[in-house]
Each structure stands twice: as structure tokens, then as C-alpha cells.
C-alpha positions as CSV (number, residue, x, y, z in Angstrom):
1,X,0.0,0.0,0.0
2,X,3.2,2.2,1.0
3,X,4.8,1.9,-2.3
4,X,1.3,2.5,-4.4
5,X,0.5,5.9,-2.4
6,X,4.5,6.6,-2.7
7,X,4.2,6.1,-6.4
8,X,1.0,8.0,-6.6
9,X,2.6,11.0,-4.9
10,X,5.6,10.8,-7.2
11,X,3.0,11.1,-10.2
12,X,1.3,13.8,-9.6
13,X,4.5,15.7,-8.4
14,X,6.4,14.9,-11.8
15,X,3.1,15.7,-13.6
16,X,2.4,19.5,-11.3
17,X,6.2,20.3,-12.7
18,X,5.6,19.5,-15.9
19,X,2.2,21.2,-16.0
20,X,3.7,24.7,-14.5
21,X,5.3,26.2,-17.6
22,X,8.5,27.3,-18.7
23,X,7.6,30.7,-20.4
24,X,7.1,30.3,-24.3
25,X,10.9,30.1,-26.1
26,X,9.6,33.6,-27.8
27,X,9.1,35.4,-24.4
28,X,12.1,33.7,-22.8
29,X,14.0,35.0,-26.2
30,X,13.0,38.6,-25.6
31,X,13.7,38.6,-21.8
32,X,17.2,37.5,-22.6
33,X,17.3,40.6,-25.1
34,X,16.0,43.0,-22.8
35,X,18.5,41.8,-20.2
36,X,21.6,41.8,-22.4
37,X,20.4,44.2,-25.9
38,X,20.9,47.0,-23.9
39,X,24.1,46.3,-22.2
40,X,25.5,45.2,-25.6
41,X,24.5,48.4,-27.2
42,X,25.7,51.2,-24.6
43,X,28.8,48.9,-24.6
44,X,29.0,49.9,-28.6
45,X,28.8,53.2,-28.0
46,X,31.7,53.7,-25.1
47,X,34.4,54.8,-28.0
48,X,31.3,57.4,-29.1
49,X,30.1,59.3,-26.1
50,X,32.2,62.0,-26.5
51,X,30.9,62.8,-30.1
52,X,27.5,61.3,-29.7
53,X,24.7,63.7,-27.7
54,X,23.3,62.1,-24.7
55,X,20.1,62.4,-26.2
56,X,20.5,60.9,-29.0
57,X,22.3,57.4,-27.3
58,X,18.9,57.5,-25.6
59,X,16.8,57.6,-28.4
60,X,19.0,54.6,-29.7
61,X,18.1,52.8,-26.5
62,X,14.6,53.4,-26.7
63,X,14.1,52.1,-30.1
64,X,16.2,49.3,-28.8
65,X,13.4,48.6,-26.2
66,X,10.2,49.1,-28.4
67,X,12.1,46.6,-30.4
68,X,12.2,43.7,-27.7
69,X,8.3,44.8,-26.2
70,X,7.3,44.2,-29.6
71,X,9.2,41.0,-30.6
72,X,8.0,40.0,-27.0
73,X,5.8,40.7,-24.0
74,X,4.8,43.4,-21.9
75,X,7.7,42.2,-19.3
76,X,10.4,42.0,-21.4
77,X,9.9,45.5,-22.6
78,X,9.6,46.5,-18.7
79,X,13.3,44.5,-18.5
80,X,14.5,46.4,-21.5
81,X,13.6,49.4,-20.5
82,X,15.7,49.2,-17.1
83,X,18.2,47.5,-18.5
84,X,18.8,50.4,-21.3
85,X,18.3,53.4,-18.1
86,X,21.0,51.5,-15.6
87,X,23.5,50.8,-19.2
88,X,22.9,54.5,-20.2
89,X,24.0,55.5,-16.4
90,X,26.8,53.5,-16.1
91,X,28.8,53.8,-19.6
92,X,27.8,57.2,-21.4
93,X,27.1,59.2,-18.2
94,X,30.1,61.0,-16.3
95,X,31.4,59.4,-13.7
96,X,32.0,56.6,-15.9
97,X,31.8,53.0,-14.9
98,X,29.4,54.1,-12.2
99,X,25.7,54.2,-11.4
100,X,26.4,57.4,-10.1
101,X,25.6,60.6,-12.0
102,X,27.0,64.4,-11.5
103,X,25.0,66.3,-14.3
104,X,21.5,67.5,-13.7
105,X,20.9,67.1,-17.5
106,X,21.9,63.5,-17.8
107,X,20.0,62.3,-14.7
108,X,16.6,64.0,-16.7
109,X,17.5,62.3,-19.8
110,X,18.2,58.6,-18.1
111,X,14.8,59.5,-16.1
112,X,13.2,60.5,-19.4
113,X,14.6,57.0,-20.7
114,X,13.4,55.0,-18.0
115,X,9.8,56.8,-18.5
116,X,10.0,56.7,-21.8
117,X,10.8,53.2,-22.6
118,X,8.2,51.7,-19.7
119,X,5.3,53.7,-21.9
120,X,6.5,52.6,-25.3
121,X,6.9,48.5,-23.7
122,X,3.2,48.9,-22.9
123,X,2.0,50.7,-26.1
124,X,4.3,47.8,-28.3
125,X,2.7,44.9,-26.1
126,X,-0.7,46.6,-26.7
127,X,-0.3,46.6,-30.2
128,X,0.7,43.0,-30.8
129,X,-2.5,42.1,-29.0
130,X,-4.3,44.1,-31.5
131,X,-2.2,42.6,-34.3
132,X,-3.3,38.9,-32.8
133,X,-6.7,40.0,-32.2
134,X,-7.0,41.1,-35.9
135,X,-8.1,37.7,-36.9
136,X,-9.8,36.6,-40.2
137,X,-11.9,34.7,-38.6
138,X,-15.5,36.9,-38.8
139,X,-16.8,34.8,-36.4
140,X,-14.6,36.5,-33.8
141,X,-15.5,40.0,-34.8
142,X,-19.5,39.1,-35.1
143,X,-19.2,38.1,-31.3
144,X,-17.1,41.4,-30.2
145,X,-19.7,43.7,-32.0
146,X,-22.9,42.1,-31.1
147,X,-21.9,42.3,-27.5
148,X,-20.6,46.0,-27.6
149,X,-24.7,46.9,-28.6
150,X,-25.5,44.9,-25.3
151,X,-26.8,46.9,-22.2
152,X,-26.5,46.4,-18.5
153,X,-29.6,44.1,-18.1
154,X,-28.6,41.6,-20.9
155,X,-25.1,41.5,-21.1
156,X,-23.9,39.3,-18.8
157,X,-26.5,36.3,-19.9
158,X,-24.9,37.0,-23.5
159,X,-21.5,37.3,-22.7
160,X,-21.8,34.0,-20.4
161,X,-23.5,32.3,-23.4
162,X,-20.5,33.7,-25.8
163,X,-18.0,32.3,-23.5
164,X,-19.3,29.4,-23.4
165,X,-19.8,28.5,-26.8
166,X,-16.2,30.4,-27.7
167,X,-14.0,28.1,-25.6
168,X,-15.7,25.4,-25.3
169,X,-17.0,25.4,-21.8
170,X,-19.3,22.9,-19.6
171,X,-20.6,26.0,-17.2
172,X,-20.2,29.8,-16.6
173,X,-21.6,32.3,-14.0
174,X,-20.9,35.5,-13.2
175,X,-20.4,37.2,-9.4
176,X,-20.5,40.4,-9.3
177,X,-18.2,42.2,-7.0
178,X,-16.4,38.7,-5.5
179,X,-12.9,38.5,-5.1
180,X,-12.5,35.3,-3.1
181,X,-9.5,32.6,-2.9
182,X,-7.4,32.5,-5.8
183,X,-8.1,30.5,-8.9
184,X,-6.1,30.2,-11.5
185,X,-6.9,33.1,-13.3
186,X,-7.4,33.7,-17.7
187,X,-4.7,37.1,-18.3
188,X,-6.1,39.8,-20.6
189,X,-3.1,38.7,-23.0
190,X,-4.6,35.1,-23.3
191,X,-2.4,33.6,-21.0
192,X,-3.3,31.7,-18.1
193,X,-1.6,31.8,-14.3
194,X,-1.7,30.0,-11.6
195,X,-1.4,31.9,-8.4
196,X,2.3,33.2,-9.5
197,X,3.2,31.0,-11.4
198,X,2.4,31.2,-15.8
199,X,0.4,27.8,-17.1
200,X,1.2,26.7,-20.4
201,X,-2.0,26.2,-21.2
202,X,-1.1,25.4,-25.0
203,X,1.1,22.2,-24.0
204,X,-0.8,20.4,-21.3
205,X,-4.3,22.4,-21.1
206,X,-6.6,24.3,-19.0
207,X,-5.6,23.8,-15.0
208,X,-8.1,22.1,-13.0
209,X,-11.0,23.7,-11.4
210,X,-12.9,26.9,-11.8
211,X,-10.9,29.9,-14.2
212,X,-11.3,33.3,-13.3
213,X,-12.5,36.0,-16.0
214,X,-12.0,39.6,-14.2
215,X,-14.5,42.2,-15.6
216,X,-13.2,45.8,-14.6
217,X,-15.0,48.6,-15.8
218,X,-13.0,52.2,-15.4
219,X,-10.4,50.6,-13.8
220,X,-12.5,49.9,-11.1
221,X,-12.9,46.2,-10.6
222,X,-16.8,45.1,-11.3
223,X,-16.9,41.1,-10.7
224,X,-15.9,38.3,-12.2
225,X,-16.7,34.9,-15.0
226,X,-15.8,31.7,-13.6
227,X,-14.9,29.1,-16.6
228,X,-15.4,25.8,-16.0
229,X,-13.5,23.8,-18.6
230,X,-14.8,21.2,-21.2
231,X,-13.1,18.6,-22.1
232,X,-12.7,19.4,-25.4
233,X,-9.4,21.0,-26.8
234,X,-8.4,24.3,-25.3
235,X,-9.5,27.4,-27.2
236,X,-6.9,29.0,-29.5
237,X,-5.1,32.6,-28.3
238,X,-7.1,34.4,-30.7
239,X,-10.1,33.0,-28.6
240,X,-8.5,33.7,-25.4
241,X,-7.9,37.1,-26.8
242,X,-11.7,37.5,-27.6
243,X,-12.6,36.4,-24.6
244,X,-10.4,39.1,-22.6
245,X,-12.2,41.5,-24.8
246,X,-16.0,40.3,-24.1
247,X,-15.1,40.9,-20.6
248,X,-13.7,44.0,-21.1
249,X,-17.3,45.1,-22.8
250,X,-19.3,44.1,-20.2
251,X,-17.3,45.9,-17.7
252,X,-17.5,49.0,-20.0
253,X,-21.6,48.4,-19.7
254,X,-22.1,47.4,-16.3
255,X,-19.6,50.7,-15.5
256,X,-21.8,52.7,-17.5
257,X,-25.1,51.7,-15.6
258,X,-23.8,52.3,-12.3
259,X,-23.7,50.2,-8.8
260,X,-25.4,46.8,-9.2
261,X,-28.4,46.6,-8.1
């Protein structure tokens, strides 16, 4: 019995680490390149920084990092963009070989970088959600604008139907204003984590349980779809995608008519 329960335990150990991803070799590309890109280019420039303006190094750094948010995700532009205002600091700002800096100037143009390249990393991850989202599939687009004509009272009964029949689940219901325990939760970018972890959800398939769908409407956090799985294949990103954006609709209409009744 020992060596049954043992062998049990050692199953679904091996199968929760294989079931917690590794991030997708794209976004663990782009990481890598926000990490290193930006050492490797202020690093190119050392021999210039005496003939090339301050400004305009920065303006190389910050294409450098709309170039990795773009390529990747919303986190490896963050990394790039920190990675290009620390490189900036330490090899084309005087002291040299320091994170120190003397010049009023420079410390406004590495702050300006740092700014600057957080706001483009969000706008580039923004847009490739946009440029996924495009799909050909009218199907997708029929869903998104028949829901955007949806008020208040009818909304979430069509968006819950939607979901359903988009990713091909066995139940969904809505609670409205509930924010309790912590399920693995479906990521406006189509992802999927579990508590802190990511889920490759492509490779071994939804997580077990209930999935949480937040609805926020004004940045103000409305309620919530829970997901419960079917058993057939798991949805697509360009589903996931849709999906993010149905809830984003209703929380756009349930903002718009006010506190729930």
C-alpha cells in the first residue's frame, strides 16, 4: 500500500512540474534581449560618447526597447527598458563606470529613458494584442460587436453564453463584486496563471478547477466569470484574446449603468 501511495505522490509531483510552464521560447527570447540588448549596445557606444549627444544614445536605447516589447511581452519590454536606463547611467554618463551621476541634465535624460521606454513597452505589447486579435476569422469580430450593442440588463447572460460557446466550456456564471480565494486566473493577453506562477496552457491544457475571467470597468474592478473547462481541446489565443475583450465590454456596460443593483 506504502509503495502504491508513494508512487501515486511521485505522479502527480512529476506531472504539477511538468504542468507549470517554462515561459514560451519567444518570451524567454525577448527577456534575454532585454536583459543583455541594452548592455550590448551602450557597450558599442563607449568609444562614441564624447561625439555622440546624450540624447541621442537615448533615443537609440529606446528604439532598442520598443524593439524587444514588440518582438515579446509586456515584461520584457519593462526589462529592457531598465536594462537600457541602468546601461545609459553606467557607460555614457560622467562618472564613468558608475551608477552614479553628477549632471543635472543626464540624470533628466536617463529618467526620461526610464519613463519613456516603460510607456513605449506597454504601447508595443498593446499593439501585438491588437495585431493577434485582428483575426480573419469573422466569427470573432461578429461576437465582439454584437456584444458591444448589449446593455446592462442583458449583457452578462450573453457574454456568459459567448464564453461558453467560444471556448468550449461545460458552465459559466458571473459574481458580481467577489474577489475570493485564488483561482487560476485567464490574463487579458490570453495567457493563463496559476497563483504566481504562468500555465502553459497550450502544451498540457486548462488547470483544474474553476478559471477566473475579471470584468473591470474604469479601472474599477466590477466582478468576475468563472470558466469551468470542457473537455474538449483548449480554445486558440485568438479565442483567449476575444474572450479578454468580451469581458472588457461588459465591464464597459455594467460601469456605464452604475452600482449593481
Amino acid at each position: 500500500m506504502s509503495t502504491v501511495t508513494g508512487t501515486w505522490r511521485l505522479h502527480r509531483k512529476g506531472r504539477a512540474c511538468a504542468t507549470l510552464r517554462t515561459w514560451p521560447l519567444r518570451d524567454r527570447l525577448a527577456l534575454t534581449a532585454g536583459l543583455a540588448a541594452p548592455f550590448l549596445v551602450a557597450l558599442a557606444l563607449v568609444p562614441f560618447r564624447t561625439s555622440v549627444s546624450h540624447t541621442n544614445a537615448a533615443l537609440i536605447l529606446v528604439v532598442l526597447v520598443v524593439a524587444v516589447a514588440a518582438l515579446g511581452s509586456r515584461t520584457a519590454g519593462v526589462v529592457a527598458a531598465l536594462s537600457a536606463a541602468a546601461w545609459f547611467d553606467f557607460f555614457l554618463t560622467r562618472p564613468y563606470q558608475t551608477f552614479d551621476i553628477t549632471g543635472s541634465r543626464d540624470i533628466e535624460t536617463a529618467v526620461l529613458l526610464l519613463v519613456v521606454g516603460l510607456i513605449v513597452s506597454q504601447l508595443a505589447a498593446h499593439a501585438r494584442r491588437l495585431e493577434v486579435i485582428t483575426v480573419t476569422d469573422a466569427a470573432y469580430l461578429a461576437r465582439i460587436h454584437r456584444v458591444a450593442t448589449l446593455d446592462a440588463d442583458t449583457v452578462v447572460g450573453e457574454v456568459r453564453r459567448e464564453l461558453t460557446e467560444l471556448l468550449g466550456l461545460t458552465a459559466c456564471r458571473f459574481q458580481h463584486g467577489t474577489l475570493l480565494g485564488q483561482p487560476p486566473l485567464l490574463q487579458d493577453d490570453g495567457s493563463v496563471t496559476v497563483g504566481r506562477r504562468s500555465w502553459d496552457v497550450d502544451a498540457v491544457g486548462w488547470p483544474e478547477g474553476e478559471i477566473e475571467l475579471r470584468v473591470h470597468g474604469n479601472a474599477r474592478y466590477i466582478g468576475r466569470f468563472m470558466l469551468t473547462p470542457g473537455p474538449g481541446p483548449v480554445p486558440p489565443l485568438q479565442a483567449r484574446l476575444v474572450a479578454a475583450t468580451l469581458a472588457d465590454q461588459t465591464g464597459a456596460a455594467l460601469d456605464t449603468a452604475g452600482p449593481a443593483r
